[in-house]
N, C-alpha and C positions, 0 to 999 in steps of 0.2 A: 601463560598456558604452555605446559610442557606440549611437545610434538609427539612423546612417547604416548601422553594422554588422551588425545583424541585415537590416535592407534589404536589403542587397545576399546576406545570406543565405538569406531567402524568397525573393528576386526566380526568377523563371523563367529568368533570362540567365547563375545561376551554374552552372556545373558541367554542361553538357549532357550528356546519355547519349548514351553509344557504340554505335556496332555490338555490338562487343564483348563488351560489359555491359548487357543484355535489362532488368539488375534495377535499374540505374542511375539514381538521383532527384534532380532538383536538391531538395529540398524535404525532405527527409526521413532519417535512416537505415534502412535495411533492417535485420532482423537478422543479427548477424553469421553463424550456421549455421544449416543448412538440411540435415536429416541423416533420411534414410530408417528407417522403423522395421523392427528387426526380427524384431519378433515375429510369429508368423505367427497369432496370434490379435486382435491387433487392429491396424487397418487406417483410416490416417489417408493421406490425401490430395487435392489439390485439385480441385477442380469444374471439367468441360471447357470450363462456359461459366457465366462468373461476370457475376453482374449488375451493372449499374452501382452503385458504393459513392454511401450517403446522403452529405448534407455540412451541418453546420449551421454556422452565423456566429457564435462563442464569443468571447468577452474570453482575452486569454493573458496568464499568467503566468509570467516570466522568475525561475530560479532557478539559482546556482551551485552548482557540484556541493557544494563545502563547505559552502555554507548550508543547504540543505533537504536533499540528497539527491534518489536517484528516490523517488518514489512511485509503488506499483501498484494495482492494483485489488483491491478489499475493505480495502484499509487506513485507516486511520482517524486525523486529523491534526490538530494545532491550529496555527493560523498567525493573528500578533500583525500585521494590518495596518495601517499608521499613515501610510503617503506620503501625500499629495495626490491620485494618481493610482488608487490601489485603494480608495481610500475613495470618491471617484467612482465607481469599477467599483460599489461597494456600494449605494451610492444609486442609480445609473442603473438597477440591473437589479432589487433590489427594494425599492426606495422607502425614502424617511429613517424612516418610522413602524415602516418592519416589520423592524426591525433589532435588537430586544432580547430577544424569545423565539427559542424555536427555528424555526426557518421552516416545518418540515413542519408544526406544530402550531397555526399560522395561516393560513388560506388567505388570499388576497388580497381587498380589497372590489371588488364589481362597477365603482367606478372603477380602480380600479388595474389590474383586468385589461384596460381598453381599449389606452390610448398612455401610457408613459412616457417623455417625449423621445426620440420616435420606435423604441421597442421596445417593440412586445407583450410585455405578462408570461406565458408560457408556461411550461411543463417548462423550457426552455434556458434560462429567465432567473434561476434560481439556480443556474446552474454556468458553471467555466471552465475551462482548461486548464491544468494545472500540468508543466512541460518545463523540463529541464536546459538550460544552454546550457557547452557545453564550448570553450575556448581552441584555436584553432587554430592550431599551430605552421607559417605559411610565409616565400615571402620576400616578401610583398604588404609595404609599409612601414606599413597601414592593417591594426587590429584587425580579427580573424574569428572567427567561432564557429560552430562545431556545433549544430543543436537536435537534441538529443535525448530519448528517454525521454518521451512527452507521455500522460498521461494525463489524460482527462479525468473531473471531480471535480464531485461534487453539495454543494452548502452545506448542511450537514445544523442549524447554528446560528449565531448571528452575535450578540456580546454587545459595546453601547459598551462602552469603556474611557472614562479620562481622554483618552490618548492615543490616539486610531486604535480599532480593535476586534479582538477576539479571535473568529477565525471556524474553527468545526470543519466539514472536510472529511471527505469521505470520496471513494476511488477508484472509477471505475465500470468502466472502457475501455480498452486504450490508443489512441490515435489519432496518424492523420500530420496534421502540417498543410501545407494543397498553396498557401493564399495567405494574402497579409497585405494586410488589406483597410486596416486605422486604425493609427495612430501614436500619437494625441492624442487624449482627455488618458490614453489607456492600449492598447496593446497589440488588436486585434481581428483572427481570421483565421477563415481556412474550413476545417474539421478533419472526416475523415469515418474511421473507424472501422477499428482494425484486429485481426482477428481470427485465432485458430489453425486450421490445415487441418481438413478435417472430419474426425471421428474415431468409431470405433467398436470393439467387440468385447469379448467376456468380458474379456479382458487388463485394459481401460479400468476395468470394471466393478469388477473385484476387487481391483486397484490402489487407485480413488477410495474403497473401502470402508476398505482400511487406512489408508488416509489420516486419513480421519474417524476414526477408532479411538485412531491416532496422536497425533492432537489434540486429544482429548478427555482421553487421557491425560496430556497436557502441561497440561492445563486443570487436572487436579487436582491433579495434585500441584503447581501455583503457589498452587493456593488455601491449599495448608497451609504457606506460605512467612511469614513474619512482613517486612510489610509497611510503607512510612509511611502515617500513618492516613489522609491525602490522596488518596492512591492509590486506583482504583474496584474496587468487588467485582467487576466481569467484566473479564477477562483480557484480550487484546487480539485473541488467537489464538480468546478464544470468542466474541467479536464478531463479530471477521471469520466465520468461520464461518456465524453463524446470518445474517450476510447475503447470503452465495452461496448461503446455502440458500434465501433467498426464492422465492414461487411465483410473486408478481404484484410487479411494479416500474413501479405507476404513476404517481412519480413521473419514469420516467426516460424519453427518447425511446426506445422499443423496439427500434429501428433499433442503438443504441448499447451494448443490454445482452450482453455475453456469454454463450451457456449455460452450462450447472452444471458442467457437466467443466473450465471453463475456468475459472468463477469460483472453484468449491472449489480448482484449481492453484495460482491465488495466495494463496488466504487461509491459506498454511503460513509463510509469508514474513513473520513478527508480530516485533518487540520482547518477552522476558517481562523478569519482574523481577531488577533489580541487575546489567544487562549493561554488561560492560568497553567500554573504548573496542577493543580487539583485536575483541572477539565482536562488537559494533555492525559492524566491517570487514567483519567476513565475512557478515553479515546483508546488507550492501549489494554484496555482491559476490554472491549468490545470489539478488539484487531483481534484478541488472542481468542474469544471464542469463536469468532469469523472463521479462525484458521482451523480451528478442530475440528468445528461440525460439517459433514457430509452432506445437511440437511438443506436445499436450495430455499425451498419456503421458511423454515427458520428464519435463517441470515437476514433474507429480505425484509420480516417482520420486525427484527432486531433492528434492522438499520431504519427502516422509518421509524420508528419510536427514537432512534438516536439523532436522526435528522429535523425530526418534531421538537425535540430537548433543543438543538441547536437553533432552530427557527426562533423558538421563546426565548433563545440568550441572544441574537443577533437585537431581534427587536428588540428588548429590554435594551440593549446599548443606543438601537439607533434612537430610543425615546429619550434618553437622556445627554444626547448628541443634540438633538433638536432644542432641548431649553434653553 
């Protein structure tokens, strides 16, 4: 990936909006649908007078679609960084010392939260941006790409390696990014926050309860799956879960947390165990609608039918574990 190329991707000069197209961003994808609900019990829509979106100045991180995938929010991810460039990102935002335990579980010393070459160590300084960059087929004779999919990610631990470090994320947000502030020696823009219409009504309520039912369900019967002994006693889908369910997120900007209807929507969207390359497809094909739609009732409906799908493949294994 040329660096001139995502340039010219952020830059404000690409793609101007039309008359035409009200929803039109150089900077960003919109989701692709945008679909009326129609339930008459609950009742999602937008706010007449929306206040200005927060925006904080994050490190990005460039990933293709084959290598990472999307990631969404409440997922939970290990990524083996080793460039020149992200191990910088690591240092600069929380120092070479505080890089071997888990980060929540150390807070910073009263030097460290002054200036770190010239970044405060706050909430934002252990997170970044993790975004697809997709290949854009035109007749420009000069590489293009799409940013897509960006959410933004809390460093939940950060472990040397020999080579580089092994740092586990976790998903918070999704967000647009509207500029690209740094280049060198890594990726920095101004990303502010994007969230689903507001939403309400029994519908909402009784839905998000099947949900959790759903999932919980799925949680047990993995537990009695015979396993490599590597593998962690909590499930991925019970992870997720107990951290949408959180009440207080103070480690995160609050500006950036989505409420519960939105964060239990994704946390259906898990990896369980012994999944094919086929079933991993369609896992990532039901991330990528997750990430588009605005729609909270959607999502949620989606992901029980996805978590229902995975309850009939969990049993189906454990019946033939049993014989």
């Amino acid at each position: 990936m040329a660096a001139s190329a995502l340039l010219r991707l952020l830059s404000p000069s690409c793609s101007p909006p039309t008359p035409q197209d009200p929803f039109a961003r150089p900077l960003h994808a919109w989701p692709a649908r945008r679909r009326r609900l129609r339930s008459s019990t609950a009742r999602c829509a937008s706010s007449p007078l929306t206040p200005p979106l927060p925006s904080l100045d994050l490190p990005l991180l460039p990933f293709q679609p084959a290598e990472a995938g999307v990631l969404i929010p409440s997922e939970s991810k290990n990524l083996h960084l080793y460039e020149a460039r992200y191990i910088a990102l690591l240092e600069e935002n929380r120092a070479i010392a505080y890089l071997v335990e888990p980060l929540v579980e150390r807070p910073p010393t009263q030097a460290q939260t002054q200036v770190l070459d010239g970044h405060a160590l706050d909430k934002s300084n252990n997170s970044f941006v993790h975004f697809v960059l997709d290949p854009v087929v035109d007749s420009s004779p000069k590489a293009s790409f799409a940013v897509r999919y960006g959410c933004l990610v809390q460093i939940e631990s950060v472990q040397k390696l020999e080579i580089g470090a092994l740092v586990s994320i976790r998903g918070v947000c999704r967000v647009n990014i509207s500029n690209l502030l740094q280049m060198e020696p890594y990726f920095r823009g101004a990303v502010s926050p994007m969230m689903d219409k507001p939403c309400e009504g029994i519908e909402l309520v009784r839905r998000m309860s099947k949900l959790k039912e759903s999932m919980c369900s799925l949680h047990s019967l993995q537990m009695k799956l015979k396993v490599p002994e590597d593998e962690p006693l909590q499930t991925n889908i019970r992870a997720s879960l107990l951290w949408s369910e959180k009440e207080i997120f103070e480690e995160y900007n609050e500006s950036f947390v989505p409420g519960l209807p939105e964060r239990l929507s994704f946390a259906a969207y898990q990896t369980v165990s012994g999944m094919s390359e086929a079933e991993l497809s369609t896992l990532q094909k039901y991330k990528i609608q997750a990430m588009e739609s605005i729609d909270t009732l959607e999502r949620v409906n989606n992901g029980i039918e996805y978590v229902e799908h995975n309850i009939g493949m969990i049993a189906a294994r454990l019946a033939i574990q049993n014989i």
